[in-house]
Backbone as JSON, one array per atom type, in Angstrom:
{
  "sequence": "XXXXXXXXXXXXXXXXXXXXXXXXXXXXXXXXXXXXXXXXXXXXXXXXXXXXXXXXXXXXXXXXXXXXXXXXXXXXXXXXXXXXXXXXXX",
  "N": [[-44.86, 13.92, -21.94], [-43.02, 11.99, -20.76], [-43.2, 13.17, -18.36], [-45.49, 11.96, -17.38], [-45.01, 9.12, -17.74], [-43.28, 9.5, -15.08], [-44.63, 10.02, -13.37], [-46.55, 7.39, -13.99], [-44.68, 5.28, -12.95], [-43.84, 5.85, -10.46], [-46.61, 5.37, -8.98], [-46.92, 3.09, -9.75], [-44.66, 1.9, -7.8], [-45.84, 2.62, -5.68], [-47.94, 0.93, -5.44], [-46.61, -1.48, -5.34], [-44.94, -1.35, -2.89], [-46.43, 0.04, -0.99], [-47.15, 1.12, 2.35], [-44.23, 1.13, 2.85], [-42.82, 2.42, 1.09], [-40.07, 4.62, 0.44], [-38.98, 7.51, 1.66], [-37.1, 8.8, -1.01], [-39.19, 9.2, -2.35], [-41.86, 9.45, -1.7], [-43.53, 11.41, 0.53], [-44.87, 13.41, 3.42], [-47.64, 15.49, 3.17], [-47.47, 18.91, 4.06], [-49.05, 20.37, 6.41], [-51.69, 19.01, 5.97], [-52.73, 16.51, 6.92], [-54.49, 13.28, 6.36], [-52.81, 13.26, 3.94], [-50.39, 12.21, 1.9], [-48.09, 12.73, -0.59], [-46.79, 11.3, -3.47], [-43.24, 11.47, -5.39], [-42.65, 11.79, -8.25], [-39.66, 10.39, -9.82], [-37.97, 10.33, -7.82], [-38.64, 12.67, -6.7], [-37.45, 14.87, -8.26], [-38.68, 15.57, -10.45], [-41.0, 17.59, -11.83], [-43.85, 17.66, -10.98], [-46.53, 16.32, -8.4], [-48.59, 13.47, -6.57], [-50.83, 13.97, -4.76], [-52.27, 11.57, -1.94], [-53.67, 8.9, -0.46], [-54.58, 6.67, 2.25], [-56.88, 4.59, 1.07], [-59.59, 2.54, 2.4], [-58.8, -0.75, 1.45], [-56.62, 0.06, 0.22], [-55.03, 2.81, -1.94], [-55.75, 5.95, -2.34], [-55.24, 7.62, -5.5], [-55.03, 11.32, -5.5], [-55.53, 13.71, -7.22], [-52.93, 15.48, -9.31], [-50.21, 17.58, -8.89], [-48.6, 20.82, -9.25], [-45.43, 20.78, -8.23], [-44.26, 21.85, -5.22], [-42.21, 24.09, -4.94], [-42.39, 24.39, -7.78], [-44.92, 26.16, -8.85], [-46.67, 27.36, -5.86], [-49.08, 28.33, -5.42], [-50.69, 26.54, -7.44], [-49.88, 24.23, -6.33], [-51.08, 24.6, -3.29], [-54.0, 25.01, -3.99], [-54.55, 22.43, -5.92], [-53.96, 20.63, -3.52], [-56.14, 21.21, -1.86], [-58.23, 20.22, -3.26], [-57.5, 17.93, -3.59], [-58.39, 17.37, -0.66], [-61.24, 17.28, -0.56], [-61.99, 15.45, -2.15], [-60.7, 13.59, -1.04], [-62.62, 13.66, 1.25], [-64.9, 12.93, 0.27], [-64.89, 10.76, -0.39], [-64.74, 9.36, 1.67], [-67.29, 9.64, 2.94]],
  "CA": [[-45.0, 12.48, -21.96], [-42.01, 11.96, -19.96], [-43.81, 13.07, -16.64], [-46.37, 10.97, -16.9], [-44.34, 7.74, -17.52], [-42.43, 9.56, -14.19], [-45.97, 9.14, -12.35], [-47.12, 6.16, -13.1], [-43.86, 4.52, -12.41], [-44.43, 6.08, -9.09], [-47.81, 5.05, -8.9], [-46.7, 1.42, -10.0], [-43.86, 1.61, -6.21], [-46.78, 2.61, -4.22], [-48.98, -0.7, -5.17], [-45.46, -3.1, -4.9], [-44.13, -1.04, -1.63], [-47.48, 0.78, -0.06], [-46.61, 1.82, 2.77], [-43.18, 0.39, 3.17], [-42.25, 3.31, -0.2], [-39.81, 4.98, 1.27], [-38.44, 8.91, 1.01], [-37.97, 10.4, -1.69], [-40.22, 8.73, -3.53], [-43.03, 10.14, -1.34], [-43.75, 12.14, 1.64], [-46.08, 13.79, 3.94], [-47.82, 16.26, 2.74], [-47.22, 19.68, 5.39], [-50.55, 21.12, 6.89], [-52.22, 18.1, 5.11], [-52.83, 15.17, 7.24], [-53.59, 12.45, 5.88], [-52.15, 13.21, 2.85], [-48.96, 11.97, 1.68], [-46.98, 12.96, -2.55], [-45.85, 10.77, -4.24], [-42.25, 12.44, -5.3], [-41.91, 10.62, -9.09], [-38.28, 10.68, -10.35], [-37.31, 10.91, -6.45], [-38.26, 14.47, -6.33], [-36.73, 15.52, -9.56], [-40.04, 15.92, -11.35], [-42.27, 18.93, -11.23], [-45.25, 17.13, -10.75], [-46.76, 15.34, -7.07], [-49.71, 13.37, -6.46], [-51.57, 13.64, -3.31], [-52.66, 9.86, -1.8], [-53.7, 8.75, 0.95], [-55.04, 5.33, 2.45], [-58.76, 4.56, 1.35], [-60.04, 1.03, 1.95], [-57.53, -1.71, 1.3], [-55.42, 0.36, -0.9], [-54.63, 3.78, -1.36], [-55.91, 6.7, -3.64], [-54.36, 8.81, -5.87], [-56.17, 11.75, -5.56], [-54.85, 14.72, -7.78], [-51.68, 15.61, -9.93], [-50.25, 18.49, -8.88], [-47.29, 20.74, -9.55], [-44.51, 20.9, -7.48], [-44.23, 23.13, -4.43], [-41.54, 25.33, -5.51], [-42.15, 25.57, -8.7], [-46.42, 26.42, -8.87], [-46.67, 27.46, -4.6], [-50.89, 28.55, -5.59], [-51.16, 25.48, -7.61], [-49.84, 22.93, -5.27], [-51.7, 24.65, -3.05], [-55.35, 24.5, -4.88], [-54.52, 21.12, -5.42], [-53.97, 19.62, -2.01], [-57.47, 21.61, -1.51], [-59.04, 19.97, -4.19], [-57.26, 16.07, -3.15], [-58.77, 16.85, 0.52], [-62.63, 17.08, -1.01], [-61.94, 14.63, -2.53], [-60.95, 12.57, 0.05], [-63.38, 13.88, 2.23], [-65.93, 12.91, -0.03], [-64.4, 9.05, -0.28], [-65.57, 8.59, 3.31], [-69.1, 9.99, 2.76]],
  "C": [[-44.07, 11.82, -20.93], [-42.26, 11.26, -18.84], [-44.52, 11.82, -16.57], [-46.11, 9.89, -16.86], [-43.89, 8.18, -16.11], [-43.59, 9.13, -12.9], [-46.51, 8.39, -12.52], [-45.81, 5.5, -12.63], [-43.77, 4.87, -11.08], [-45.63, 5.37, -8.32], [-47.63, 3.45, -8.45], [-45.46, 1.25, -8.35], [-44.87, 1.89, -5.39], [-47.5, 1.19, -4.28], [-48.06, -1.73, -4.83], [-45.13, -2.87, -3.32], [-45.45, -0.82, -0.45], [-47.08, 1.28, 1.07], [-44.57, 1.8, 3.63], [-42.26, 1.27, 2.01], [-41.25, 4.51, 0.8], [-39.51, 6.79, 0.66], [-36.88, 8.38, -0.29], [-38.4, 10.12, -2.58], [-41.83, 9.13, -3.29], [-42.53, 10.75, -0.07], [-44.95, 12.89, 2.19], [-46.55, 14.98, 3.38], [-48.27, 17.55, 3.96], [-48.2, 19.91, 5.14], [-51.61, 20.03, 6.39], [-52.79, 16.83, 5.79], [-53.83, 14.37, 7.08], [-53.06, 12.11, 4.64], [-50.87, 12.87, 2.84], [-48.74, 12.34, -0.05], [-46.35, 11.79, -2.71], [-45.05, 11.7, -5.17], [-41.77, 11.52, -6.73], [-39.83, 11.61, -9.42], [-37.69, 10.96, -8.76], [-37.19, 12.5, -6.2], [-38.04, 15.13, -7.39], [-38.16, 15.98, -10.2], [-40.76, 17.19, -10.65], [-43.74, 18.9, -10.85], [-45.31, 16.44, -8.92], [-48.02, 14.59, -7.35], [-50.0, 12.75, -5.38], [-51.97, 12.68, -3.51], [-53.26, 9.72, -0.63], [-54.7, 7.17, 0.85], [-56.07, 5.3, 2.15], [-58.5, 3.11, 1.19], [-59.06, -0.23, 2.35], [-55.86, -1.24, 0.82], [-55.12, 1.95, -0.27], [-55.2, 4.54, -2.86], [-55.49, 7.7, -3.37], [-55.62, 9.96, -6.14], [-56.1, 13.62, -6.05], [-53.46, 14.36, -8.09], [-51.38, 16.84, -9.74], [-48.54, 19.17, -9.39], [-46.72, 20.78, -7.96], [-44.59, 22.13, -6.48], [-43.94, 24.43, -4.96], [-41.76, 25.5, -7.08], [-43.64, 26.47, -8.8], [-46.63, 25.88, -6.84], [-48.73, 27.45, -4.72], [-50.71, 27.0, -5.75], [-50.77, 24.06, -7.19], [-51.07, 22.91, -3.95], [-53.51, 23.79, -3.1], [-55.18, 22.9, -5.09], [-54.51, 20.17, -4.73], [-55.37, 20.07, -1.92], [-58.74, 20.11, -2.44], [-58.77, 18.37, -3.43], [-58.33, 16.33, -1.61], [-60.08, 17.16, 0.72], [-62.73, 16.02, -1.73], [-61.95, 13.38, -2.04], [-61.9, 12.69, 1.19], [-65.11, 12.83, 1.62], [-66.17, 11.18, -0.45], [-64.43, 8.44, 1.0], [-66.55, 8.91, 3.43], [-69.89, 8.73, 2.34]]
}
């Protein structure tokens, strides 16, 4: 329960800040472009969630874990956010 208060309160600095949110509350996401994480708890959390600009705004587009701790399932996840977003410009 925790986490998920830790991402939306994340969630809730990307719609006040957008792209003005600064590190380490997000970041780019490597091999990924144009993905960016949101980093709730400044990083501390084991969770991310891939984003990226659609539209006016910006979508969240997966919850994933953390690099280091789940390396596959951050993985699989960025995969999954960038069909996702692929499929939000179709």
């Amino acid at each position: 329960m925790r986490e998920q208060v830790a991402v939306q309160h994340a969630i809730e600095k990307l719609r006040a800040l957008g792209e003005r949110l600064p590190f380490p509350h997000q970041s780019a996401v490597r091999g990924a472009p144009p993905l960016r994480e949101l980093r709730p708890r400044s990083g501390r959390s084991r969770w991310r969630a891939p984003y990226a600009r659609h539209d006016e705004g910006f979508a969240i587009l997966a919850i994933v874990p953390e690099a280091l701790v789940d390396q596959q399932g951050f993985d699989r996840g960025v995969a999954l956010a960038q069909r996702r977003l692929a499929g939000l410009k179709e």
